[in-house]
Structures are given as C-alpha cells and as structure tokens.
C-alpha positions in Angstrom: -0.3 72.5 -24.2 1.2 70.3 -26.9 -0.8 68.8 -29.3 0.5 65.5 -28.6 -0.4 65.7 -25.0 -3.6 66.2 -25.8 -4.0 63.3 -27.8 -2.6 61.2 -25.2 -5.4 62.8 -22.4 -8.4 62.2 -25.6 -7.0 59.0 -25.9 -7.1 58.1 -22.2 -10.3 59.8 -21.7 -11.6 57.6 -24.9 -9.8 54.4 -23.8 -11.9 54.7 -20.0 -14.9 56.0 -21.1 -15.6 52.8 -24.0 -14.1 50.2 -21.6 -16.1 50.9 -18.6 -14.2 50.4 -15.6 -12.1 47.4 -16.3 -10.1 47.8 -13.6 -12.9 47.2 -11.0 -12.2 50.2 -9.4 -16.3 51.1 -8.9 -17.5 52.8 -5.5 -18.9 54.8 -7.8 -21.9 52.6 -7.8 -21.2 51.2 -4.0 -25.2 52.4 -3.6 -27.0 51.2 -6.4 -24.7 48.7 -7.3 -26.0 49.3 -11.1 -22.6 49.3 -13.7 -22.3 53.2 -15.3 -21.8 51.5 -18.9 -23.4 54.0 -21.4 -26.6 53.3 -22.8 -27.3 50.0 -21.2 -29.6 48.5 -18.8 -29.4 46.0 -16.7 -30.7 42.6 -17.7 -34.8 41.1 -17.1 -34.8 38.8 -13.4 -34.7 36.1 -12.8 -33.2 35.3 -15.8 -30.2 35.5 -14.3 -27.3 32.7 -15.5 -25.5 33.0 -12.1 -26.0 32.7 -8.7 -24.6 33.8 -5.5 -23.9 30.9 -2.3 -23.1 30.8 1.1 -21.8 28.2 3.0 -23.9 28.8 6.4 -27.1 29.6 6.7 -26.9 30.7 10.5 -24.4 33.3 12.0 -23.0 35.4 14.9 -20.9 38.2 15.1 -17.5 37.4 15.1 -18.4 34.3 12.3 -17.0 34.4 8.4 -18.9 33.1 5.9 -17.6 31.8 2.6 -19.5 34.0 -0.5 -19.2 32.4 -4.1 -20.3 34.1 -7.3 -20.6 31.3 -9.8 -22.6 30.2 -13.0 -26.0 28.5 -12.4 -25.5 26.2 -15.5 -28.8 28.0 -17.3 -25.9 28.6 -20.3 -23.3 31.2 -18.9 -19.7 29.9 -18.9 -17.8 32.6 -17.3 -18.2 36.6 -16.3 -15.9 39.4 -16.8 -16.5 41.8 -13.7 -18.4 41.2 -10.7 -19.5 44.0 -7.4 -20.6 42.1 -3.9 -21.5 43.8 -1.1 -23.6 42.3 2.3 -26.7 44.2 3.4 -29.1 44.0 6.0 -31.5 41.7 4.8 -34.8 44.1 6.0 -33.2 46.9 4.7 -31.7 45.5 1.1 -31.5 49.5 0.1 -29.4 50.5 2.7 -25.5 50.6 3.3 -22.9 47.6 2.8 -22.6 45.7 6.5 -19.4 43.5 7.4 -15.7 43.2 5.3 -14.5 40.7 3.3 -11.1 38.8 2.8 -10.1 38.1 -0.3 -8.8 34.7 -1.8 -7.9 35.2 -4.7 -6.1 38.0 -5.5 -5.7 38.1 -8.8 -9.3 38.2 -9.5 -10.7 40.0 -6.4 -10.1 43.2 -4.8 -11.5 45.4 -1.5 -13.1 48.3 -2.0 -14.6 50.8 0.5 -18.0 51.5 0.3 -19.5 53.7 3.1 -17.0 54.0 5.9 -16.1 50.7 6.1 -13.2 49.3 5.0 -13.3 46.5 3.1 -17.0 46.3 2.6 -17.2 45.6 -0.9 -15.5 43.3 -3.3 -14.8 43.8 -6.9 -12.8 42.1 -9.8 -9.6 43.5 -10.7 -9.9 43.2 -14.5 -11.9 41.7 -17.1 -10.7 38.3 -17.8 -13.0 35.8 -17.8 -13.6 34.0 -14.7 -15.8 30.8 -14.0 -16.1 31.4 -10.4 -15.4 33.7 -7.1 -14.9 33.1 -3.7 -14.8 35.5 -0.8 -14.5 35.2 3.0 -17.6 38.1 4.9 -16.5 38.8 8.6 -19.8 39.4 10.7 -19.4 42.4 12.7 -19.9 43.0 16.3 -23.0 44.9 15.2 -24.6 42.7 13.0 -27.8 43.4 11.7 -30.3 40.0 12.5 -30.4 38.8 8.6 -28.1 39.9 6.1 -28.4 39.1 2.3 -25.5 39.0 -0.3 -26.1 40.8 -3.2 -24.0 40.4 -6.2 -24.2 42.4 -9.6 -22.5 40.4 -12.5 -21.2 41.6 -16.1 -21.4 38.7 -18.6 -20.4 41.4 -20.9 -19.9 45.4 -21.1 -23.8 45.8 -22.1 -25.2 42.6 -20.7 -25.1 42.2 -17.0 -27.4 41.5 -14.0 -27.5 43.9 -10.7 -28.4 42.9 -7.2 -28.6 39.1 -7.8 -29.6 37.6 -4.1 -28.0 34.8 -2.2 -30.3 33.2 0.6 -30.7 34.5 3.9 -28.6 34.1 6.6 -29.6 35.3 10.0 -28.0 35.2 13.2 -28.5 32.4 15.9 -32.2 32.4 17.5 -33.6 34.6 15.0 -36.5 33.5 12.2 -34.9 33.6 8.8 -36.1 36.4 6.4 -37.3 35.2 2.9 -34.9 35.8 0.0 -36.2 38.9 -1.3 -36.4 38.8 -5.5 -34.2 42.3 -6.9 -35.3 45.0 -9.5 -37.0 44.0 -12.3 -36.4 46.1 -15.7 -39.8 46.5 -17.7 -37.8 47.2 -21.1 -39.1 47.6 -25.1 -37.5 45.4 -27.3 -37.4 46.8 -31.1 -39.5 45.0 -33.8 -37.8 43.2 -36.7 -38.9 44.2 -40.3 -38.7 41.6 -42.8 -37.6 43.1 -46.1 -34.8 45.5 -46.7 -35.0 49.4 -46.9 -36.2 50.9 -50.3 -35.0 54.1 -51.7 -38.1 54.2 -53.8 -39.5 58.1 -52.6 -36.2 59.4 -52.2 -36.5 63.4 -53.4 -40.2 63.3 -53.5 -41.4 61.8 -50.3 -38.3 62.0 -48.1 -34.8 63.3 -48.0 -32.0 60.8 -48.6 -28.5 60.9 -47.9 -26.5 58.0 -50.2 -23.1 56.8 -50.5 -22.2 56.2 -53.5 -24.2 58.5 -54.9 -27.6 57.3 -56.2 -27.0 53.8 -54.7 -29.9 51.6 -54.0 -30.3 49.6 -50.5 -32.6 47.2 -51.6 -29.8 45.9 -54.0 -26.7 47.5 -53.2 -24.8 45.5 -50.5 -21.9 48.4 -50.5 -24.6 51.1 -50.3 -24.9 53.6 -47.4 -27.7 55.0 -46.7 -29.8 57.5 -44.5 -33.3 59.1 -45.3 -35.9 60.9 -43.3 -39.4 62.0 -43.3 -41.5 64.6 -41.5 -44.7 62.6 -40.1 -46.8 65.1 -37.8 -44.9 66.5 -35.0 -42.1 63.7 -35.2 -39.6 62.3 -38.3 -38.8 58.7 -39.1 -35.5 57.8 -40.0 -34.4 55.3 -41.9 -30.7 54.0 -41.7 -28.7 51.4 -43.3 -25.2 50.2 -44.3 -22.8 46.9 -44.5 -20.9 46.6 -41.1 -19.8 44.7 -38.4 -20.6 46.5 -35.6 -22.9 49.4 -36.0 -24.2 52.0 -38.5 -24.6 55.7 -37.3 -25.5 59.5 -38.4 -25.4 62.8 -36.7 -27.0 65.8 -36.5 -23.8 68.6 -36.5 -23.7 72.2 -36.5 -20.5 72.3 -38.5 -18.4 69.5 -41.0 -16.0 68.8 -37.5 -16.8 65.9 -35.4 -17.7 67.4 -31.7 -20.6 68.6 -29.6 -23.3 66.5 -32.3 -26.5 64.6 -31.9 -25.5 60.9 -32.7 -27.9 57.7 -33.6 -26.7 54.7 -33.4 -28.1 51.3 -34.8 -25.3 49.0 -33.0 -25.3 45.0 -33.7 -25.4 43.3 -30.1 -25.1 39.5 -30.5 -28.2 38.2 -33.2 -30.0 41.5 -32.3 -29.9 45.4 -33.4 -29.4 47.7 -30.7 -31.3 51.5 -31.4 -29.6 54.1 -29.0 -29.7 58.0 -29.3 -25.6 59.6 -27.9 -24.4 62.8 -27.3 -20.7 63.8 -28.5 -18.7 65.2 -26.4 -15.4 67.0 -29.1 -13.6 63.7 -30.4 -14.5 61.5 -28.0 -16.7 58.0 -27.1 -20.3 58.8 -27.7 -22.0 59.1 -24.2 -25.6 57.8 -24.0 -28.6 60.2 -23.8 -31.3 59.6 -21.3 -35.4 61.2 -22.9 -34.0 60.7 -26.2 -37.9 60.2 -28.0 -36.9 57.1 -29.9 -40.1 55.4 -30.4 -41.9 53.0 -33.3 -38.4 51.5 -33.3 -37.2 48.4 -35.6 -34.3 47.0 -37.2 -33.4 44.3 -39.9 -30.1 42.3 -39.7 -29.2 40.4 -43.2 -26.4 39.6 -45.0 -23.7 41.6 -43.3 -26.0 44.7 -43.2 -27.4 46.4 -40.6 -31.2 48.4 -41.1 -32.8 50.5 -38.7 -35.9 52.7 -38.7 -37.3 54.8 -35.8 -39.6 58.0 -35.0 -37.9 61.1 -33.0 -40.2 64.3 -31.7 -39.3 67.2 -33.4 -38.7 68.2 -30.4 -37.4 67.5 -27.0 -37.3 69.9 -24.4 -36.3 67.9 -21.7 -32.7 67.0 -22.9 -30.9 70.2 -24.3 -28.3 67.5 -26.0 -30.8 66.5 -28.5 -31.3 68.8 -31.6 -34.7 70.5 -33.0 -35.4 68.6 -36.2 -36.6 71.9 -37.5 -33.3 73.0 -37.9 -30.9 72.7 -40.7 -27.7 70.8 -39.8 -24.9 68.6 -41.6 -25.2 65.1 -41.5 -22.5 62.5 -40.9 -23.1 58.6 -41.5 -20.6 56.3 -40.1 -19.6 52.7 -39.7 -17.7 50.9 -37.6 -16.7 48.0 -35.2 -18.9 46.7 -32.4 -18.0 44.1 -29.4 -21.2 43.5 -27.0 -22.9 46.4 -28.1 -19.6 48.8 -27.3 -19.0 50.5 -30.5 -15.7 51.6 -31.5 -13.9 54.2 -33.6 -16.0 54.3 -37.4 -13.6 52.2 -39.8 -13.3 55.2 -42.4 -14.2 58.9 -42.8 -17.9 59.5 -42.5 -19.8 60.1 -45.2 -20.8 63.9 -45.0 -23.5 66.1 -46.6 -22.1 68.8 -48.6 -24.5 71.3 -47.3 -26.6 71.7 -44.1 -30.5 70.6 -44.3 -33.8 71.3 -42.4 -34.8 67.5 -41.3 -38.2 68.7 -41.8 -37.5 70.5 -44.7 -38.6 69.7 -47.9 -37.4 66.4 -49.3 -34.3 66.3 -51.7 -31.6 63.7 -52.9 -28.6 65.3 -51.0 -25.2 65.2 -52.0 -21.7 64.2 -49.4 -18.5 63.1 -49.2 -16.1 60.8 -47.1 -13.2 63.4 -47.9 -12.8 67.3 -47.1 -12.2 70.0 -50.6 -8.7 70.2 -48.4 -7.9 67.1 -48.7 -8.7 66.4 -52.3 -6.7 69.2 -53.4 -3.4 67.6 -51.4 -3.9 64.3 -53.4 -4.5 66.4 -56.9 -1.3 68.8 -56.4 1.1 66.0 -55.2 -0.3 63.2 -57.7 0.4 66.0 -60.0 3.6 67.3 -58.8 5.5 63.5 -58.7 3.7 61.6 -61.3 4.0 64.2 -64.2 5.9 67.2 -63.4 9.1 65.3 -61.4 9.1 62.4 -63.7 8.9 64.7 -66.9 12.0 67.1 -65.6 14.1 64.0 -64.4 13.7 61.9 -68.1 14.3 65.5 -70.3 17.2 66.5 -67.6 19.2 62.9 -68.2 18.3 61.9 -71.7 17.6 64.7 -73.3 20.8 67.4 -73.2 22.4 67.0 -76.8 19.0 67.5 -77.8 17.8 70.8 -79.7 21.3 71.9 -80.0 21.1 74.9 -82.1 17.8 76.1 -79.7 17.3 78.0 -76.7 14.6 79.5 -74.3 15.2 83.0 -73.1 19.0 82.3 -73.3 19.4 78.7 -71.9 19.3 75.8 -73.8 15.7 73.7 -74.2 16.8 70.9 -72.2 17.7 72.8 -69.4 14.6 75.4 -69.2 12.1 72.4 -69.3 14.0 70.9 -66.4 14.1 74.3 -64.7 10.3 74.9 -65.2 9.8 71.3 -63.9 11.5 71.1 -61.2 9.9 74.5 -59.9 6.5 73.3 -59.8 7.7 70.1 -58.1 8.5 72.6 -55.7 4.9 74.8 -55.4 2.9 72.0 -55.7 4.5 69.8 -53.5 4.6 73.1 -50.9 0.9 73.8 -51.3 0.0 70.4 -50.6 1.8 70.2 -47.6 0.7 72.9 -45.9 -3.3 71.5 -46.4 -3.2 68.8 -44.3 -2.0 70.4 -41.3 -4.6 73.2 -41.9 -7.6 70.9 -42.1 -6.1 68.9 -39.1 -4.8 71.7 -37.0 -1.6 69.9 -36.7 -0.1 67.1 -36.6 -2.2 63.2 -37.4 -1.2 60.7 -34.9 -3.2 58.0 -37.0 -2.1 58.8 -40.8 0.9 56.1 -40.2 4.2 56.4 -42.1 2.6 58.5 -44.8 3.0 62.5 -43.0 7.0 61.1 -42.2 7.3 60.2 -46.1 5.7 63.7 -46.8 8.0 65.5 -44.7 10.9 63.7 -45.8 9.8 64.0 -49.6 9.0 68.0 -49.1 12.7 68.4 -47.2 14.3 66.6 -50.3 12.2 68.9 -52.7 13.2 72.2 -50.9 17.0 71.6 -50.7 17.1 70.7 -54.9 17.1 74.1 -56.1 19.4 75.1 -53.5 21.7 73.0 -54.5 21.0 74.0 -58.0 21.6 77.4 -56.7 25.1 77.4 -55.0 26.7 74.6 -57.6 30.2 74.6 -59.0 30.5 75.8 -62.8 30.6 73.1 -65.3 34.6 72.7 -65.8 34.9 73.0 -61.5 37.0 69.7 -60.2 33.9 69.9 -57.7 31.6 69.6 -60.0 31.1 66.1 -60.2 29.7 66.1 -56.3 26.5 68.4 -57.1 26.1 66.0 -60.2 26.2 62.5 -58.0 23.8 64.7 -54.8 21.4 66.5 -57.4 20.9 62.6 -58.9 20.9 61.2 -55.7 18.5 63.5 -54.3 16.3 63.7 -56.8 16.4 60.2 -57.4 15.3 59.6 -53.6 12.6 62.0 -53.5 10.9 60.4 -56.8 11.2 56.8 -54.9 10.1 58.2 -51.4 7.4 60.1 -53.1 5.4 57.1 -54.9 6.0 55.1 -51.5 3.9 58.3 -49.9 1.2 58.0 -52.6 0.7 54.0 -52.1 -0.2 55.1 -48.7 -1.7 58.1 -48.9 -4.9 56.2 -51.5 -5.5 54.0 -48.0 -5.9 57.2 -45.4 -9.1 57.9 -44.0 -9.5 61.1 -45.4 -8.7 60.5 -48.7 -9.9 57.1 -49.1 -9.9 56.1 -52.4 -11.4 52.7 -54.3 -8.7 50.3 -53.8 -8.5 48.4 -56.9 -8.3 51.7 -59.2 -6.4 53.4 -56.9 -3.9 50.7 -56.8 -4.0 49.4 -60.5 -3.2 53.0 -61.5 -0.4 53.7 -59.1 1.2 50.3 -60.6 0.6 51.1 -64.2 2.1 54.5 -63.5 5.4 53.1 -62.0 5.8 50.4 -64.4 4.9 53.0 -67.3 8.1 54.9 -66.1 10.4 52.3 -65.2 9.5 50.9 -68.9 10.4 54.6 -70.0 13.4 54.9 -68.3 14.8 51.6 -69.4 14.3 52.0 -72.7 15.7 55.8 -73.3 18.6 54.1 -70.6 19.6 51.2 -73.1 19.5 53.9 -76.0 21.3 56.0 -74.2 24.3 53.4 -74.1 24.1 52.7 -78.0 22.4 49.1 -77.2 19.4 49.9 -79.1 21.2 51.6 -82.2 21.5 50.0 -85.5 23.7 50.3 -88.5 22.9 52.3 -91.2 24.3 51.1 -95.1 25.3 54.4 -97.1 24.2 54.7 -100.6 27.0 56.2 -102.0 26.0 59.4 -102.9 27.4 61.4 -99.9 30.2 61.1 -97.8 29.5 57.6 -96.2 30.8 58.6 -92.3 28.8 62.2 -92.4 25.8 60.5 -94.1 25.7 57.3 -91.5 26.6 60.1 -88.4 23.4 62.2 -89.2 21.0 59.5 -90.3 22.1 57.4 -87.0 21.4 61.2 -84.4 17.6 61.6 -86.3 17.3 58.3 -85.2 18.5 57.8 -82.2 16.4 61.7 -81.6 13.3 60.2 -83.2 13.3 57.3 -81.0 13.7 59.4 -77.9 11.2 61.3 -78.4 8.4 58.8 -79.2 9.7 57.4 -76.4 8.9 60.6 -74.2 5.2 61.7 -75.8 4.2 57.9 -75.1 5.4 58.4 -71.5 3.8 61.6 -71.2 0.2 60.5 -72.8 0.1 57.3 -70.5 1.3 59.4 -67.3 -1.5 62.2 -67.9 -3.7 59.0 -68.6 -3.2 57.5 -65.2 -2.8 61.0 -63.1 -6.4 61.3 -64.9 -7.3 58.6 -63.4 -6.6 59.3 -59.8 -7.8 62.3 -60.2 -11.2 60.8 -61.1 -10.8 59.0 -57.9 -10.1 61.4 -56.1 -13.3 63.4 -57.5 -15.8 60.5 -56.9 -15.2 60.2 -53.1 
C-alpha cells in the first residue's frame, strides 16, 4: 500500500483513538453506560455538578415525558457529551426501556441500544452545551417505575456515569426511591514538596539526563529520568518543563512502537500518573494491573515531577515489561488538554545503549537525534556552506588568476571549481539518501524542508551535466550554458541555505535555536560581504592609482603593480572568507554533535 495511505489510516486511527468518540456515536457503552476514554475513571458521587429532570412524576403508557440534562449550579457551566437512556427503575442494570424524540438536533441524536429503536440519546459533538432536552415515549409495556440515567462528560477525562433523575412510576403504583449510582473508591497521588535531586545519580541509581549532566533541582530546561532497584520493585523518578505531560519508555529497539510508556500528565492543578501501552506509532492506550503504587508528583514553575514504585514484575498484563531486562529508554514531552496527551513537542530524548532497570546504577548517555540524521546535517552543512560557496567565488573571480599554472593539464581556476563542484554533488547525494533510510520513506511532518532538498539535489545533479554536454568556448551558443550554469547554480546555493534555516528547527535534528540561527546568519552575511567586495573589485571600483617612479616604463610598471594588487586583494579576500566559513560550519557542527 502506499506510504501515504498509510499515514492517512495512522492518522485517522490516532485522530479517533485521542478524541474519544466526539461524534457521540457510543452503543458501544449502551450497557454500562461508562465512556471508553483511556486511562480514566469516572468521577466520586454525588459530587456530581449536573443533574437530570423530569417534568412528571406519574405516567402511563402511551405518555412522553420531557428529560433535561442540565447544570446543578455546584460550579459546572456547560458539558461536552452526554449518554441518556430510561431503565426500569427495580432493575437499574438491565436494558434501556421506551424511545426518545429529539429537540434539538444539532446537539442530540438517537441511538439504538438493545433492539429498540431510538432508546438512547447522545450528543452529536463536543461543543459545549448548558443544557439538553429530550421527549421519552412510555411504551405499551412499561415497566411500573422507570429511572433516567444520564452519564455526562465535563471533559474527555472528567465525567460522571449513571447520574439518576427521580422516579417516575406509573398511575396507582408506590413510587420507588431514587436509587444513588456507582461510587468509584479511587487513590489520589501524594504531593512532594521539594523538587527532584540528582544527588546519587551513578552510585545509588541510574539517571537518564538531557542535557547531559543537567541538574533538576536547578535546571528549569533539564530533563530528567532515574531509577532505583528497591526489593522486588524500582522507583522511578521523572521530571521535565512542559505543558502537558512528561513521559519515558521501556523499548526493545531505538523505533517508537510496541513499548511500555509512563506517563506523568498535568490534569487541571493536579499530576496525573498513568502506565500505556504503544501500539506502532500510534495514541498511547491505557494499561489496566499496571503496579504503580507509592505514587506522588510535584507541579512548580512550569515543571512537571513524578515518582512512583513498579513490580519488577507483572504477570498479569503481558504489555508491561520485566524490569530485569535491559531496554532503551525514551523521555518525551509534550501537550496535554484534560489530561489527553498529545503528540511529544520534539524528538525524545533516547539512551544511546540499552540498560537492565535493575542493573547496576550508571549516568547514561542519549540523544534527541539518530547518528543518520546527524550525518545528513554534517554532509549538507558541509556541502553548501564551504564546498559550493568556495567553487562559485574561485569559478567567477578568480579565472585570470595563476595564469602561467595548471593542474594535471587545466588551468588552477578551473580544477578547484571542478573538484568543488564534485563534492557538492557526493555530499549532497549521500545526505539525501539518509533521511529516507532512517524514515523508510517519505516525512509528511518535515514541512517545506524534504521539497527544498529535493529541489536543491535535482539542481545539483543536472550541473555537471550541463558541464558535460556544453558548447566550446568560441560556440555562438555558448553564452546560454554560461547564463544556465550561473543561474542554476546560483539557485541551488539560495534554495539550499533556505533548506538549512529549516532543517536546524526539524524534530530530528533539533538544534539550539539561538546558535543554530546566529551562525546560519553570520555565515550568509559572511558570504554576501565576500561576494560584494571581490564584485566591486571585479568592476575596477575598488582599484587605485599607482604614481611610477621613473625608473621603468611607467604604463608596464603601473600595469603589473596595479594586477599584484588587485591579485593580493582577492585573495585576502578569499582566505578570510574561507577561515570565517570553516569557523561557522564548525560551529554547526558542534551543534549538531551536542544534541
């Protein structure tokens, strides 16, 4: 199948599975009537900020009664999705009873539950609505009491199921008290005042760090994972600046897919602790028996802290990984909204070799960018900074220079330019080629940057072709390679640097902004300076007169003192280029390296 189509089926699959079912469409949970959002559980009761009405309180079959979901003014404004259904009031576990009619229909929908059509009602997206009315037909075979029961979603992870409305029963019979719904015993996490230390790290546990050596107690850009063997369990400690969650994973391999996820995700003013399963490059899915306990978290300042102990081992969910196994580990960031977590905001920060978590402890080492993709930033940093620049400045400005010398037969000028130009082209080839390896194919989420490349390599294959098949010098044609070499070149130089601005911001190659930046900068204002100046020498606008002294022919002796100086100029021009383009290719390069 093409690889496009597959990223539009991942991204649909993605786009349903973190959005819940937005649509409303959810017989799915017709019978328990509990929302399948990952990870989540329904809110404590009665602490519910809605409430569900009726507008009789005594029926028979054949009757409609009006059924409004609205807040109870406890501090809820509005609700995003809603699921009513009527049951028989001595059987509140049993199957929806009567249909509905809708009135509304932009907010409200029928769905089927059981055979009946009709018997359920649902929103039809997630727009915030302050109240909803529907119209319940009492069938012929009415139970004697039926109860409303609503479930309500305030948000994706904070909703209430099974919310009652009174009683109604039919005409001579003795109303049924309004039964209270599930209650969910759950264990909040413990806040921990101060902030994470990495005090211990290679001697009592194993720390994971980004930058490297960064301290958490006093870096507010520092990343940071450790762990600890403590009896038949490990505590992990985890902590970074984001807005919506911190994460690591437990992975058999440096590729995202089939991994052991833990995610510390910020929900409102408090830290969520969850244990996910991923599933290839998809959502995280939420793991049931996942042996967090002793958890606790710390919110401060824009960073997010959490600690918690996991069993070595967990039989009862294969998903979960044996700590007593060595794996890579990936440590992410990223958005949250309501406790839904989004796609991490850069590349995750991964160890550079696999570890036993209850090995022995060691500082480890990671990156936020694959070997691969390092070596396509060296070779085309490399290729159009120094090596294309270098060839185009000697190729213009440079021809009556060296006249008397020559390199295997050609003259200097033109060998340089030759030699230039070819590693343009094999650097510029190499680099191509990596991305697409370590992808597998094409990046739908790189931008304008892989268009630039493949423009940019398309211009650099068809220059020595054109080099190739040109006119001889004295050819009336000859002056149309001239103006297409230029023009050619020219673009691919300009196209090329627009490539690398991008390229320093892509998630694999991430590089610090303001070095990355500052250098790119310096580097084209170094050779636009360059160019100028060997330009305006060129046209005899920087030349000066020379005064003869009378002792040799005044119009040889002004000729040859005015060429050592215009050649003198020329090439201090050209070594200051060259030392202040290796100096900020250098400096990429260290970039590059420190990532």
């Amino acid at each position: 199948m093409d690889l496009r189509l597959w990223s539009l089926l991942l991204a649909a699959v993605c786009g349903v599975t973190v959005e819940g079912f937005k649509n409303g469409k959810v017989t799915a949970a017709c019978d328990s009537m509990v929302p399948l959002h990952d990870q989540h559980s329904p809110s404590v009761q009665p602490s519910s900020p809605y409430m569900v009405t009726v507008d009789k309180s005594k029926f028979s079959p054949g009757d409609k009664i009006k059924v409004s979901i609205l807040p109870s003014g406890s501090g809820a404004k509005y609700f995003e999705g809603f699921l009513l259904e009527a049951r028989d009031a001595g059987h509140l576990d049993g199957p929806a009873v009567g249909s509905f009619d809708l009135v509304d229909l932009t907010i409200s929908q029928l769905l089927n539950c059981g055979n009946i059509q009709g018997s359920a009602v649902s929103h039809t997206s997630k727009t915030k609505k302050t109240e909803v009315q529907v119209i319940w037909n009492a069938p012929k075979d009415s139970p004697p009491s039926v109860q409303f029961l609503a479930t309500v979603v305030q948000h994706y992870s904070t909703f209430w199921v099974k919310i009652p409305a009174p009683v109604v029963s039919q005409n001579g019979v003795t109303p049924l008290p309004t039964r209270p719904t599930m209650t969910v015993e759950t264990t909040t996490p413990s806040v921990f005042p101060k902030p994470f230390s990495s005090e211990g790290c290679g001697s009592k546990k194993s720390c994971l760090r980004g930058p490297v050596g960064c301290h958490p107690e006093t870096d507010p850009d520092c990343f940071f994972l450790s762990f600890a063997p403590v009896a038949h369990s490990v505590v992990f400690e985890l902590s970074g600046p984001a807005e919506g969650y911190v994460a690591f994973a437990l992975s058999l391999d440096k590729w995202m897919g089939n991994d052991d996820v833990y995610q510390c995700v910020r929900n409102g003013d408090r830290v969520d602790i969850e244990a996910a399963y991923v599933k290839g490059r998809t959502h995280p899915e939420g793991a049931s028996g996942s042996g967090i306990s002793d958890a606790a978290w710390r919110l401060a300042d824009g960073i997010i802290q959490c600690r918690f102990r996991r069993e070595v081992r967990i039989p009862q969910d294969h998903r979960r990984f044996d700590l007593d196994k060595s794996y890579y580990l990936f440590l992410a960031n990223g958005r949250a909204e309501y406790g839904k977590v989004h796609r991490h905001d850069c590349q995750p920060l991964i160890s550079t070799y696999k570890k036993v978590i209850t090995g022995s402890p060691e500082n480890m080492n990671g990156s936020r960018s694959p070997l691969m993709m390092k070596f396509h930033g060296a070779l085309m940093l490399v290729a159009w900074m120094t090596a294309a620049t270098t060839g185009i400045i000697i190729a213009r400005y440079f021809k009556p220079s060296w006249p008397d010398r020559t390199i295997f037969g050609q003259k200097v000028w033109f060998q340089v330019h030759r030699v230039m130009m070819i590693l343009v082209v094999l650097l510029t080839g190499t680099g191509f080629i990596l991305p697409f390896i370590y992808r597998g194919g094409w990046s739908s989420r790189a931008g304008a940057h892989p268009y630039l490349g493949c423009t940019v390599m398309t211009l650099a294959v068809l220059q020595p072709f054109m080099a190739i098949f040109r006119p001889p010098p004295d050819s009336a044609r000859r002056y149309i390679f001239n103006w297409m070499h230029m023009g050619a070149g020219t673009s691919a130089v300009i196209i090329a640097v627009a490539a690398m601005f991008l390229g320093v911001g892509q998630q694999a190659l991430l590089l610090p902004t303001v070095v990355s930046n500052v250098a790119l900068v310096g580097f084209a204002v170094w050779f636009a300076v360059a160019f100028l100046v060997l330009e305006l020498q060129k046209q005899g606008l920087l030349k000066r007169e020379t005064q003869s002294t009378g002792d040799d022919d005044p119009i040889l002796f002004e000729t040859s003192q005015a060429d050592y100086k215009d050649s003198m100029v020329k090439n201090v021009v050209l070594a200051v280029f060259i030392i202040g383009n290796v100096g900020f290719v250098i400096a990429l390069l260290c970039s590059i390296n420190s990532v």
